[in-house]
N, C-alpha and C positions, 0 to 999 in steps of 0.2 A: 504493500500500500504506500500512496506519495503520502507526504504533509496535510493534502486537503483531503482525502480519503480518511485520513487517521478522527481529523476533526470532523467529518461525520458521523466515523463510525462511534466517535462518544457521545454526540446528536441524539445518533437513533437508539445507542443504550440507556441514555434518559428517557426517549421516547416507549422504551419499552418496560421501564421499571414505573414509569404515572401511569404505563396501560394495565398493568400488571396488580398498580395498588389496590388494599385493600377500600372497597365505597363507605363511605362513611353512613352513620346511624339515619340518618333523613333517606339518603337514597337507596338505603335496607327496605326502611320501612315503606317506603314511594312501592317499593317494587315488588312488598308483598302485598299490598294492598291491592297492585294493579292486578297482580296475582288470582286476588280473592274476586274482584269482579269478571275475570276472566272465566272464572270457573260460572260465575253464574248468567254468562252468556250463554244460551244456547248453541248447540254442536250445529245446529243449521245455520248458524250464522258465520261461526268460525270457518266453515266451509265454503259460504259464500266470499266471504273475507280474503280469504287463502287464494281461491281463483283467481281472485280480482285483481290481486296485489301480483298474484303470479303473471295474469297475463296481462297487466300494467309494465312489471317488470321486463319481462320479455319483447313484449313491442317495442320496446325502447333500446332494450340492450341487445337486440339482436334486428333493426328496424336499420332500413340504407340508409338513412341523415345520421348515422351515428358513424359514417365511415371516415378514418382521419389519414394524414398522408404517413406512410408508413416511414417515408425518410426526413421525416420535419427533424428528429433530430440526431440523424446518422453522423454529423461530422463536428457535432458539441461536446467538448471535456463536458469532467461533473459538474463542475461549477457553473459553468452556462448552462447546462440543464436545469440546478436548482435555481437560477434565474429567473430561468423563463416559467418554471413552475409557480415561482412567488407571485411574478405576472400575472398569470392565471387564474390562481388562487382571488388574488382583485379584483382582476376580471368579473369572474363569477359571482364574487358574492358582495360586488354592485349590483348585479344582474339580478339576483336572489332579494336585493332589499327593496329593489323598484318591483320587482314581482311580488314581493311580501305585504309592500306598502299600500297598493293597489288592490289585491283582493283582499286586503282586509280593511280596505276602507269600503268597500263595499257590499258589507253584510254578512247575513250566512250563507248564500246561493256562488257570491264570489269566493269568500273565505273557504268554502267546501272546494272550490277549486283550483284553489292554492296547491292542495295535493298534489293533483297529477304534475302539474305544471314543474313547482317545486322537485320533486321526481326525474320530472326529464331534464330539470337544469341540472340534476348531482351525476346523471347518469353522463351527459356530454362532458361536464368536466373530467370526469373518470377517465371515457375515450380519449380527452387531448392530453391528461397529464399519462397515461400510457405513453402516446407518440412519443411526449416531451423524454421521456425515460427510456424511448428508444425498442418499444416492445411491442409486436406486430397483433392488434386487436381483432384483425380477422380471423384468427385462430380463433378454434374454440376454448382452448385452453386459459388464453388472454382476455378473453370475456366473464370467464368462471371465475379464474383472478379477482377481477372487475368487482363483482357479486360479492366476492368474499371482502373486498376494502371496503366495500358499503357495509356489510353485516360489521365484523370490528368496530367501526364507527361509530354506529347505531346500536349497541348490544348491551346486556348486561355483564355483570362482571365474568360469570359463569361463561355465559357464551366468544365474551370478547377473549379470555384467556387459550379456550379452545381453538378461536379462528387465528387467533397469532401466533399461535403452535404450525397450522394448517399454511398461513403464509412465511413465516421461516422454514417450512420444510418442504416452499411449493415445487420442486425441479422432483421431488421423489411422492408427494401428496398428489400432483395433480395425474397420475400415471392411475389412480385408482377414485377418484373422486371424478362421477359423470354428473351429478345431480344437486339442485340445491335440497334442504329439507326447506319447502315451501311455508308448510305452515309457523315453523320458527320464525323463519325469515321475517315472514309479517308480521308475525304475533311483537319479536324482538322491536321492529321497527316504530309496528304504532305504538307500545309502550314507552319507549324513549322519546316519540315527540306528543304523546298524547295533550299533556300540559299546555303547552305553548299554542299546538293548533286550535285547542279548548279555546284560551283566553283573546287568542284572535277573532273570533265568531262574536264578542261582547263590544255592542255598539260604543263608537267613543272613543275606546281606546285601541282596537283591532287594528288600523293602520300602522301606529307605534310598535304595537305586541309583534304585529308581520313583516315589518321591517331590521327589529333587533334580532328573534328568533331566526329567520334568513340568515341574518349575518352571521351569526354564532355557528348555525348548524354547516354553512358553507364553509367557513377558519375551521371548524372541528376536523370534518370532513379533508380539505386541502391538506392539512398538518396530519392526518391519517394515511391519506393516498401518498405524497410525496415520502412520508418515510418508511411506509410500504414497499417503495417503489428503489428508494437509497437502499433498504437490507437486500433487495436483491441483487444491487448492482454490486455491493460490498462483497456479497458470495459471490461473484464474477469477476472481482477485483484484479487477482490474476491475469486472466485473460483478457484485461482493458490495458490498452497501449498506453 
């Protein structure tokens, strides 16, 4: 490893011992309580839920407006990668607060439709910070990836420790892993933003509430995928000129 390799690679080991900490007492208890209402939704719902989220997920992550140039960033050291990644990451989540700001000044017809929307903005970011890290998304394998930096992101403790396992060991993980568990996937996701998209739907203050949550859940996300995306190139560190 050069100099600037080294100082990422203690980066991404901070990044991995606050993914790794134990959540504190409020967010135990957030998360059993979501728990307990979970159970008292009915299985027909969770199943609608599951579909929906599944085939939300899929049109997007597997949809031709998600295709990015494969050699955007063939001829960038690391450092101008994580550059252009920080870029990005801005990019986006301007993009996310103007998109936040507007359906949730808009009611609940709008604010309900922040979802998808919100959704396909995390999903194209995913697609171009791939490129920016040099890793070819038309693969199936690079999609699944994809999938799994959103789960981490969005998880609880249990599940985010599992899927960082799954992304540190992905050159030998993804050789047996075909499939998401869907209904995690969602169950995981609306539980973590449940709050936020709640208080956006409250006349008044929605606009504010869609605007900060955007911004938060897109830096979360950004500083997810980018150091996702550094532990891999670190295990390929060798084989980088």
């Amino acid at each position: 490893m050069n100099e600037y390799e080294l100082k990422v690679y203690e980066e991404v080991e901070e990044w991995k011992r606050k993914l790794t900490r134990r959540s504190g007492m409020m967010n135990r208890i957030s998360k059993k309580a979501q728990g307990k209402i979970n159970e008292l939704i009915p299985e027909k719902v969770h199943e609608v839920m599951t579909e929906s989220i599944k085939a939300m997920v899929k049109a997007t992550l597997f949809g031709s407006q998600l295709t990015t140039n494969k050699n955007q960033a063939h001829a960038l050291t690391f450092a101008e990668r994580d550059v252009l990644a920080e870029k990005k990451i801005s990019t986006y989540q301007k993009t996310a607060i103007i998109e936040g700001a507007g359906t949730g000044a808009g009611g609940i017809l709008l604010g309900l439709a922040d979802f998808p929307l919100l959704l396909s903005i995390k999903m194209k970011f995913l697609f171009e910070t791939a490129a920016v890290y040099g890793f070819n998304t038309s693969e199936y394998g690079e999609r699944l990836f994809i999938l799994h930096v959103f789960q981490l992101a969005f998880s609880s403790e249990e599940i985010r420790q599992n899927t960082l396992f799954e992304i540190e060991n992905w050159e030998n993980r993804k050789k047996v892993l075909v499939e998401m568990d869907w209904r995690k996937f969602q169950q995981e996701y609306r539980d973590y933003i449940d709050l936020a998209k709640m208080l956006q739907l409250v006349p008044g203050i929605g606009a504010f509430v869609g605007a900060y949550a955007n911004n938060n859940l897109l830096k979360h996300l950004g500083e997810t995928a980018k150091n996702s995306y550094r532990l891999r190139l670190l295990q390929k560190a060798p084989e980088m000129e």
